[in-house]
N, C-alpha and C positions, 0 to 999 in steps of 0.2 A: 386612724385607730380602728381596730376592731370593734365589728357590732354581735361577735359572735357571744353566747352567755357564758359566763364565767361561775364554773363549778364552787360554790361556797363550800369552804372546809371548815369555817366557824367564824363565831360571833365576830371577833377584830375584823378578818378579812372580809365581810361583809360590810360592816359600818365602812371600812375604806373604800370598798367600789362603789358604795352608799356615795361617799361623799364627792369622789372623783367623777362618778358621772353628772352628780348634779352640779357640780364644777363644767363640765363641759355641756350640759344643757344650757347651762347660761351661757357662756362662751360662744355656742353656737350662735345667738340671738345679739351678741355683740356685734355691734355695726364695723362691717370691715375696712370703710372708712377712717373710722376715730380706732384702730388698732393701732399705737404707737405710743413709743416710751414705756409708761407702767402699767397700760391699761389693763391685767392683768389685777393689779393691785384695788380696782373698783369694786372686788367680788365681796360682799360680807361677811362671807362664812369661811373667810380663810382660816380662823382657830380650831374649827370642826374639822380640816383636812388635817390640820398638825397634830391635831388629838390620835385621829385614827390613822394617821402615819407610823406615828409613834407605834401605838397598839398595837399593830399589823406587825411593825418588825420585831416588836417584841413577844408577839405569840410562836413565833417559829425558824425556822432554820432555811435559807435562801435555796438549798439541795428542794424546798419543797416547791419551789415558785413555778406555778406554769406560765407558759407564754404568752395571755392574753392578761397575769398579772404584773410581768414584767413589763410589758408596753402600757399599761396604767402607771407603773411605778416614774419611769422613765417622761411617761408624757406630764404627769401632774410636779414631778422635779422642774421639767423645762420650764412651766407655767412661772416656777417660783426663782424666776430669774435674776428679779430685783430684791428681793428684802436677804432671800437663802434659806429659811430657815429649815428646810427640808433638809440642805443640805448639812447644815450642823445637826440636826440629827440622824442622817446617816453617820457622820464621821465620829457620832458616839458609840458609833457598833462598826470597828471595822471592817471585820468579817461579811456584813451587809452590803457595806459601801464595796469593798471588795469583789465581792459577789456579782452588784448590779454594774460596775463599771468595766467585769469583765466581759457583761452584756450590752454592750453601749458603742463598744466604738462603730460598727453598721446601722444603728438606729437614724433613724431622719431626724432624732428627737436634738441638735445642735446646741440647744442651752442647756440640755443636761449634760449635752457632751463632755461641753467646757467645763462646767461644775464639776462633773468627776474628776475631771485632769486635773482641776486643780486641787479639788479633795485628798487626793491623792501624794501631794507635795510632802506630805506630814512624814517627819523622820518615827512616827509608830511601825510603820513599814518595813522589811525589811526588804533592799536592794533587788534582790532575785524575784519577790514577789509582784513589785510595785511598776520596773523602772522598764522591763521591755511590754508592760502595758501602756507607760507615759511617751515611749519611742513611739510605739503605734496610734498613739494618739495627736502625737508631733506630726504625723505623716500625713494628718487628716485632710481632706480638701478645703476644709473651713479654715479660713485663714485665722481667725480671731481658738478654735480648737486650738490648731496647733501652735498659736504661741502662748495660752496658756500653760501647754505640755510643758514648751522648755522652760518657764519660769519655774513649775514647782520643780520639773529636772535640778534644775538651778539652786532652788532652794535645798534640797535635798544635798546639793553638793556633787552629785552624780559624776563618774568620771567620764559620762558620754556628752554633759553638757557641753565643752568646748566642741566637740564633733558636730554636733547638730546647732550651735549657736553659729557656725561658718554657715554651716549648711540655708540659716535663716538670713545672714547676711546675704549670701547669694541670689537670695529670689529680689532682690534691691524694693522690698515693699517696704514702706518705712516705717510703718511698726514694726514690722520682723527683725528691719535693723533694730531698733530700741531697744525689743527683747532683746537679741543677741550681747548689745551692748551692756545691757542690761545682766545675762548669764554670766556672759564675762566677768566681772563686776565680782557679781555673788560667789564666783568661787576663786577668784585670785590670778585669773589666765595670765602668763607675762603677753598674752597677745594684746592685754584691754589697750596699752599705751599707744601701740600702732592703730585700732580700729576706731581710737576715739578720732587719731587724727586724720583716719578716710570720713568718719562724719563728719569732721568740720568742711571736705573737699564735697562732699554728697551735697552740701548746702540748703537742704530742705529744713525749715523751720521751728519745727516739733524735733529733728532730730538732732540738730546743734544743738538749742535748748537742754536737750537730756544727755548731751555728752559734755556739756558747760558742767550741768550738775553733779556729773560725775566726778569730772576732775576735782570740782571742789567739795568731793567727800573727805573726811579725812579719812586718811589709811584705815583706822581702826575700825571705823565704819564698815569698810569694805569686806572687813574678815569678820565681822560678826556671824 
């Protein structure tokens, strides 16, 4: 992250770097050790970053963000990996959430990545806006990014998911299969019938498992 100073434009976006740097004052002095699972979730003053998150995005219009606020926005979303709430309140401001996810897919920042992609899933969206930012999100090097992408793809119903649920099948990783199997699933492919039965042939564990449970969705399920 940058250590360069950040021009205050008023009171919200102060209290927010306020709070984001003393967020990562501590963080730095966290033993790099014990960094694992939610250690994140140790900090006490998580309600004071959600206050001035809020605040922040609700004082002004994304067209105003500079770049050393965007990579606060982005690094303090990562941090909030496990609970989200960040992320639900971006996705009470589209246009925000919009905004910062169009700045995200280059970021190192990885768990925000995936948060936006899948923030993104929400049929509020319309098609043209959303879905060639969820492709390029799909494409990410992060494997865990990009199968977030195709699921909200999926969820969304997209007419690209069957395209890029092959495409995740192919990499034979076997979560990518699940999703696939998974996208499949969500929008009705006549292909699910055949890929359920190369999973039962793939023979990996987790992935028969979830193509057991597919079959035994009932239909209706499936077309929800």
């Amino acid at each position: 992250m940058t250590d360069e100073p950040i021009a205050y434009i008023g009171g919200a976006q102060a209290r927010f770097v306020e709070a984001v740097l003393a967020f990562r004052r501590w963080a730095d002095h966290y033993p790099v050790g014990q960094r694992s699972g939610e250690w994140e979730c140790d900090y006490g003053e998580w309600p004071a970053i959600t206050t001035t998150f809020a605040a922040f995005l609700d004082s002004g219009v994304p067209q105003h963000w500079s770049a050393p606020i965007v990579e606060l926005l982005l690094y303090i979303l990562a941090r909030d990996n496990e609970v989200e709430v960040l992320k639900r309140e971006l996705m009470a401001k589209p246009a925000h959430l919009l905004a910062l996810a169009r700045l995200a897919p280059h970021s190192p920042e990885r768990d925000a990545r995936w948060q936006l992609a899948d923030a993104l899933g929400s049929d509020e969206f319309a098609a043209d806006e959303v879905e060639p930012l969820l492709e390029q999100f799909f494409h990410d090097a992060d494997e865990y990014v990009s199968r977030r992408a195709l699921l909200a793809l999926a969820r969304r119903r997209s007419k690209r998911s069957e395209t890029l649920a092959l495409r995740a099948w192919s990499t034979e990783h076997e979560y990518q299969r699940m999703a696939a199997l998974d996208a499949l699933s969500a929008v009705n492919s006549p292909l699910l019938p055949s890929y359920l039965d190369l999973a039962q042939r793939d023979g990996r564990q987790y992935l028969v498992n979830f193509a057991n449970s597919l079959r035994a969705k009932p239909a209706s399920e499936g077309s929800e």
